[in-house]
C-alpha positions as a Markdown table, in Angstrom:
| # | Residue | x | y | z |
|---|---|---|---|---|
| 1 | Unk | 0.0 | 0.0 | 0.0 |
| 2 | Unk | 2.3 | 2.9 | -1.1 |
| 3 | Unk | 2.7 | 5.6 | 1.4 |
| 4 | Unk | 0.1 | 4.4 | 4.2 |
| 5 | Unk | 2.9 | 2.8 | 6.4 |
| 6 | Unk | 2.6 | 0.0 | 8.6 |
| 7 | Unk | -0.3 | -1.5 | 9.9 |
| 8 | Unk | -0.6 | -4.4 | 12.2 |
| 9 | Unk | -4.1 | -6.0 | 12.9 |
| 10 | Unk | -4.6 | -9.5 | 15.2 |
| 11 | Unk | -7.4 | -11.1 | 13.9 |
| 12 | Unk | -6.4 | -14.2 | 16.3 |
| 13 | Unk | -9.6 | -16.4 | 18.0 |
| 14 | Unk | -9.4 | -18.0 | 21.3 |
| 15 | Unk | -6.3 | -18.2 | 23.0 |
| 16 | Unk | -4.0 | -19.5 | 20.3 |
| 17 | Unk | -1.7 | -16.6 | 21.3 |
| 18 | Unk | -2.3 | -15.0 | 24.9 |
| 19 | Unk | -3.4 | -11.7 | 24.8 |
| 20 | Unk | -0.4 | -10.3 | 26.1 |
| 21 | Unk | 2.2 | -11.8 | 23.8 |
| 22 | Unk | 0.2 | -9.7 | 20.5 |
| 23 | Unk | 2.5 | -6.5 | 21.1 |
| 24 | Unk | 5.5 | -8.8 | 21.3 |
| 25 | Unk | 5.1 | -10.0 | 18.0 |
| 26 | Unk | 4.2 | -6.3 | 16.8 |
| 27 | Unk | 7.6 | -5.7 | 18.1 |
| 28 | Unk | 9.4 | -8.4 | 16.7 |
| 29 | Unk | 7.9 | -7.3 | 13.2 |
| 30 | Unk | 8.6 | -3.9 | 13.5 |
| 31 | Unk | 11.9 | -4.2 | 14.4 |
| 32 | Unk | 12.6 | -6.9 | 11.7 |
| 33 | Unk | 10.9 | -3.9 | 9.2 |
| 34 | Unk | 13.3 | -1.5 | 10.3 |
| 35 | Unk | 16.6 | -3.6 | 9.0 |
| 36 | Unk | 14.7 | -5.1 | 6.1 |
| 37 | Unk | 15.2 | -7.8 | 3.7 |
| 38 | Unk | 16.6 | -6.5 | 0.7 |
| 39 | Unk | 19.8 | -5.2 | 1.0 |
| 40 | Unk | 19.3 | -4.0 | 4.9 |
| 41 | Unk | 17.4 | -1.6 | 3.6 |
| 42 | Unk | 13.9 | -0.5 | 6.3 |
| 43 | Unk | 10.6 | -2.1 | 4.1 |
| 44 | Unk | 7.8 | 0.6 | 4.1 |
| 45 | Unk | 4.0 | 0.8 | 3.7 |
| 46 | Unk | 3.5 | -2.9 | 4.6 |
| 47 | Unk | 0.2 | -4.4 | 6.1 |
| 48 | Unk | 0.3 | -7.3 | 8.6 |
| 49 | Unk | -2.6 | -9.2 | 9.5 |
| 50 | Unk | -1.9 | -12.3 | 12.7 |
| 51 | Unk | -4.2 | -14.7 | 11.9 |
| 52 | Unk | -2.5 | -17.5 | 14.1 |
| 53 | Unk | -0.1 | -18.6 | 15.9 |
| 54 | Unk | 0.3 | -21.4 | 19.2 |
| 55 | Unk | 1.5 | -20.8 | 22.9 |
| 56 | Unk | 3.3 | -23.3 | 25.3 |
| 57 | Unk | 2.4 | -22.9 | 28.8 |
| 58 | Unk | 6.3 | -23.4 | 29.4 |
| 59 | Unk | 8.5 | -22.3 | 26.7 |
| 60 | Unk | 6.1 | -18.8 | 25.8 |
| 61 | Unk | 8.2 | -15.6 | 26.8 |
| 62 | Unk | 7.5 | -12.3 | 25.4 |
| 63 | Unk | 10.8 | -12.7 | 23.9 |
| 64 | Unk | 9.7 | -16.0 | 22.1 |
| 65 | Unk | 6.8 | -13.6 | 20.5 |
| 66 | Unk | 9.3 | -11.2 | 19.4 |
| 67 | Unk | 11.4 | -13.9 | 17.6 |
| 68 | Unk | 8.5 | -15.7 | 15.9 |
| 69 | Unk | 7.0 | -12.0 | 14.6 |
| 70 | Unk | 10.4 | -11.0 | 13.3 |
| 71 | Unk | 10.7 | -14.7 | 11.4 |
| 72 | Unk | 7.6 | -14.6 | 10.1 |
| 73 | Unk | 8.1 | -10.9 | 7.9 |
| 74 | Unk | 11.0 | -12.6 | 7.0 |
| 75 | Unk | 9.9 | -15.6 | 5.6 |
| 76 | Unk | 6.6 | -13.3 | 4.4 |
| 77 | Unk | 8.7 | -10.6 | 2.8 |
| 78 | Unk | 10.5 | -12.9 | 0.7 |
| 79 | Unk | 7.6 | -14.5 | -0.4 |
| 80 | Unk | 6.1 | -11.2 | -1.7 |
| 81 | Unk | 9.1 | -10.3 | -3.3 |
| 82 | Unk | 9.8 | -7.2 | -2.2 |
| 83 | Unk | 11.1 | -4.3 | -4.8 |
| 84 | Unk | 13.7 | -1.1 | -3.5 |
| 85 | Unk | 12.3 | 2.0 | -4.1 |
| 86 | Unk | 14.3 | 5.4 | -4.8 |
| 87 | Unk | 13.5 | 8.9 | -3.9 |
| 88 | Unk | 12.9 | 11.3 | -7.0 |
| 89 | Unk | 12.9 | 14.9 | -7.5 |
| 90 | Unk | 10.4 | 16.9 | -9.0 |
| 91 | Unk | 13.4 | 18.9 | -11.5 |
| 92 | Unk | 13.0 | 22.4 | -12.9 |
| 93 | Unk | 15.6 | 23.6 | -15.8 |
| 94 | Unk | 15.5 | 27.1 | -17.0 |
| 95 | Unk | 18.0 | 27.4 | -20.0 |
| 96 | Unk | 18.1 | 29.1 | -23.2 |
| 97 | Unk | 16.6 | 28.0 | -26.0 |
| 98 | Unk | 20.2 | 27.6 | -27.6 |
| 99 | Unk | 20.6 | 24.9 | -25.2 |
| 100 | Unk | 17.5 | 22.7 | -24.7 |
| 101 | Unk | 18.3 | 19.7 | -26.5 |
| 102 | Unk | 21.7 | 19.3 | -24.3 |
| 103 | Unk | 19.9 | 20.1 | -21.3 |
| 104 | Unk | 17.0 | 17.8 | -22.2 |
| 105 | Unk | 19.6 | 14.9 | -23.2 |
| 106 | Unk | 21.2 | 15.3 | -19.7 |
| 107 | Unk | 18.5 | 14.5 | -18.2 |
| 108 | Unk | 17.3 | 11.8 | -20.4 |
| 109 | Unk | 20.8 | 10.1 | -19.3 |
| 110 | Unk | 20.5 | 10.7 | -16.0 |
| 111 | Unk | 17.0 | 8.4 | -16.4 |
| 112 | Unk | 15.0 | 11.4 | -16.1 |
| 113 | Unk | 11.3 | 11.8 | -17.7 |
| 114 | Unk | 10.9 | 15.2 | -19.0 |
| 115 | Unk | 7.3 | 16.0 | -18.1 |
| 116 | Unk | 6.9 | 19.2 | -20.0 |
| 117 | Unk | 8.3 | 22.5 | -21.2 |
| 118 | Unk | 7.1 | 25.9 | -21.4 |
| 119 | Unk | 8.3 | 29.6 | -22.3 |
| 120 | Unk | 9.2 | 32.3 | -19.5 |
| 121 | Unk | 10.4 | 35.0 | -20.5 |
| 122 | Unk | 13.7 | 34.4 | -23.2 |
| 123 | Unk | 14.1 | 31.5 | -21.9 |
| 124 | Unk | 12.6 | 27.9 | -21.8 |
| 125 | Unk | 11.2 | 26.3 | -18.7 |
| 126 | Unk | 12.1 | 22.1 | -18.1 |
| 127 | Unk | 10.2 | 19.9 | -16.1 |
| 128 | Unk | 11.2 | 17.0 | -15.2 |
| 129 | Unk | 10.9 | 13.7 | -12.8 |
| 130 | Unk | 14.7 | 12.4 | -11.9 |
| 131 | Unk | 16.6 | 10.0 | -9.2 |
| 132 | Unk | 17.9 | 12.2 | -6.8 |
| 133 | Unk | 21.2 | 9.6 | -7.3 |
| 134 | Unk | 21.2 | 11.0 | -10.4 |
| 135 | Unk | 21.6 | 14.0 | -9.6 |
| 136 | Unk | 25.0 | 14.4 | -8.4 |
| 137 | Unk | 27.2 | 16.4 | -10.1 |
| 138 | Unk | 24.4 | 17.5 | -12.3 |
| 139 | Unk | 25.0 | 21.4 | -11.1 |
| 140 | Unk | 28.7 | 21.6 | -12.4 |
| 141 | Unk | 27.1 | 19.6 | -16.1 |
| 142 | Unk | 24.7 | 21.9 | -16.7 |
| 143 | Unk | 26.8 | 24.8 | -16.4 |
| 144 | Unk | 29.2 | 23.2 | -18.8 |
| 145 | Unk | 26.9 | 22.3 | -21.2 |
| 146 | Unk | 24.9 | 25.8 | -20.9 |
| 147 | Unk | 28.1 | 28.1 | -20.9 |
| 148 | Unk | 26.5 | 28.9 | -16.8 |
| 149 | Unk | 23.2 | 30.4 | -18.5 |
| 150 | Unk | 20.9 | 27.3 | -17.3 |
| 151 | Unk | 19.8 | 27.3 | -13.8 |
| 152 | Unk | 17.5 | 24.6 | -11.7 |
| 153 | Unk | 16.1 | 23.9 | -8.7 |
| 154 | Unk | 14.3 | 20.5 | -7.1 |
| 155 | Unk | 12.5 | 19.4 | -5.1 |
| 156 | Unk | 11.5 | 15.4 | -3.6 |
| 157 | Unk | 8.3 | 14.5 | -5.7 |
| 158 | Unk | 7.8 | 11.3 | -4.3 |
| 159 | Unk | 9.4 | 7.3 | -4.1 |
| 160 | Unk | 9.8 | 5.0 | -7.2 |
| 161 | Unk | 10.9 | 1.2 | -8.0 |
| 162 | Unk | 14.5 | 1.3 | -8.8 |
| 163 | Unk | 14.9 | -0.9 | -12.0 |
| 164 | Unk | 15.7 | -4.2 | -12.0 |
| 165 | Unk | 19.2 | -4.0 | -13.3 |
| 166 | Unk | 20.1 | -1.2 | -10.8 |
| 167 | Unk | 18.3 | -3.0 | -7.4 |
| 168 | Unk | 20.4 | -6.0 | -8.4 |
| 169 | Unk | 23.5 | -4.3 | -8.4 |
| 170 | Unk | 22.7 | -2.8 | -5.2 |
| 171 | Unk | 21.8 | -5.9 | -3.6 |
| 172 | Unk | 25.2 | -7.6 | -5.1 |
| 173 | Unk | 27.2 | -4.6 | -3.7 |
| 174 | Unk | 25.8 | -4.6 | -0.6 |
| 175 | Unk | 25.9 | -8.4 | 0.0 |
| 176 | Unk | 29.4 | -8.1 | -0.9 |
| 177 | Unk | 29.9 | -5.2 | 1.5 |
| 178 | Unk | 28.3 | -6.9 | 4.3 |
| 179 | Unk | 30.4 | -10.0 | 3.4 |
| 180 | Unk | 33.5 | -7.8 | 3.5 |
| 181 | Unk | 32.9 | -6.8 | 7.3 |
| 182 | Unk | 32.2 | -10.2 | 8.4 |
| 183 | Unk | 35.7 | -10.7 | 7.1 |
């Protein structure tokens, strides 16, 4: 559900689960949201329903709870296979006319979707949607390829899937990262 958060329901019957373990397992699942699946990266806008579970008059500890609610988004997250999502930037270029096809295929590189262009003024107005990774460096390339006439501002627009060949690469590096420190 993008950009409603977490939810957590209990829609347990009887006393499969004590009534007093259920924010234990909340924890457990919040906790194992927060250092995610993918990559260690936190999983957002996810909905969890606790529909059953069992309860040993022995071996049942609030810490048990906790366990068993942080295994199950595990096993449950990579069953729905999660995606990473990127931040994006809601980007405004205002160049010269002179310059709007360099400007246009900078940002075309930089996997931006030009949403529009208008006139202000002498000069022409860009919009476009862009990954703010993308965006680094971008201030010092468009005044190279606009002689320092073009001029932009952003802002975040919202998040996005990152694309398959980039979240894979991501994943790889930080896999091999992590791999690295266990070293």
């Amino acid at each position: 559900n993008p950009g409603e958060g977490f939810e957590f329901s209990s829609k347990i019957k009887g006393a499969s689960i004590p009534t007093e373990f259920i924010p234990s397992v909340e924890k457990g699942i919040v906790e194992a949201l927060a250092s995610g699946i993918k990559a260690g990266y936190p999983m957002v806008d996810v909905k969890v329903e606790l529909i059953d579970g069992s309860s040993h008059d022995v071996d049942s500890s609030e810490m048990a709870f906790k366990i068993a609610g942080s295994m199950a988004i595990q096993e449950g997250a990579k069953r729905a296979k999660p995606v990473l999502l990127e931040p994006v930037m809601d980007v405004e270029v205002v160049t010269p006319e002179d310059f709007l096809g360099d400007v246009i295929g900078d940002l075309s590189r930089r996997r931006g979707k030009v949403e529009g262009q208008e006139q202000r003024g002498n000069a022409l107005v860009v919009n476009a949607i862009v990954p703010l990774s993308e965006m680094f460096g971008y201030v010092g390339d468009l005044r190279s390829a606009t002689q320092g006439r073009a001029s932009y501002t952003m802002q975040f627009a919202r998040y996005e899937e990152v694309p398959t060949s980039i979240a894979e690469e991501i994943v790889e590096s930080t896999a091999g990262a992590t791999a690295g420190a266990r070293a």
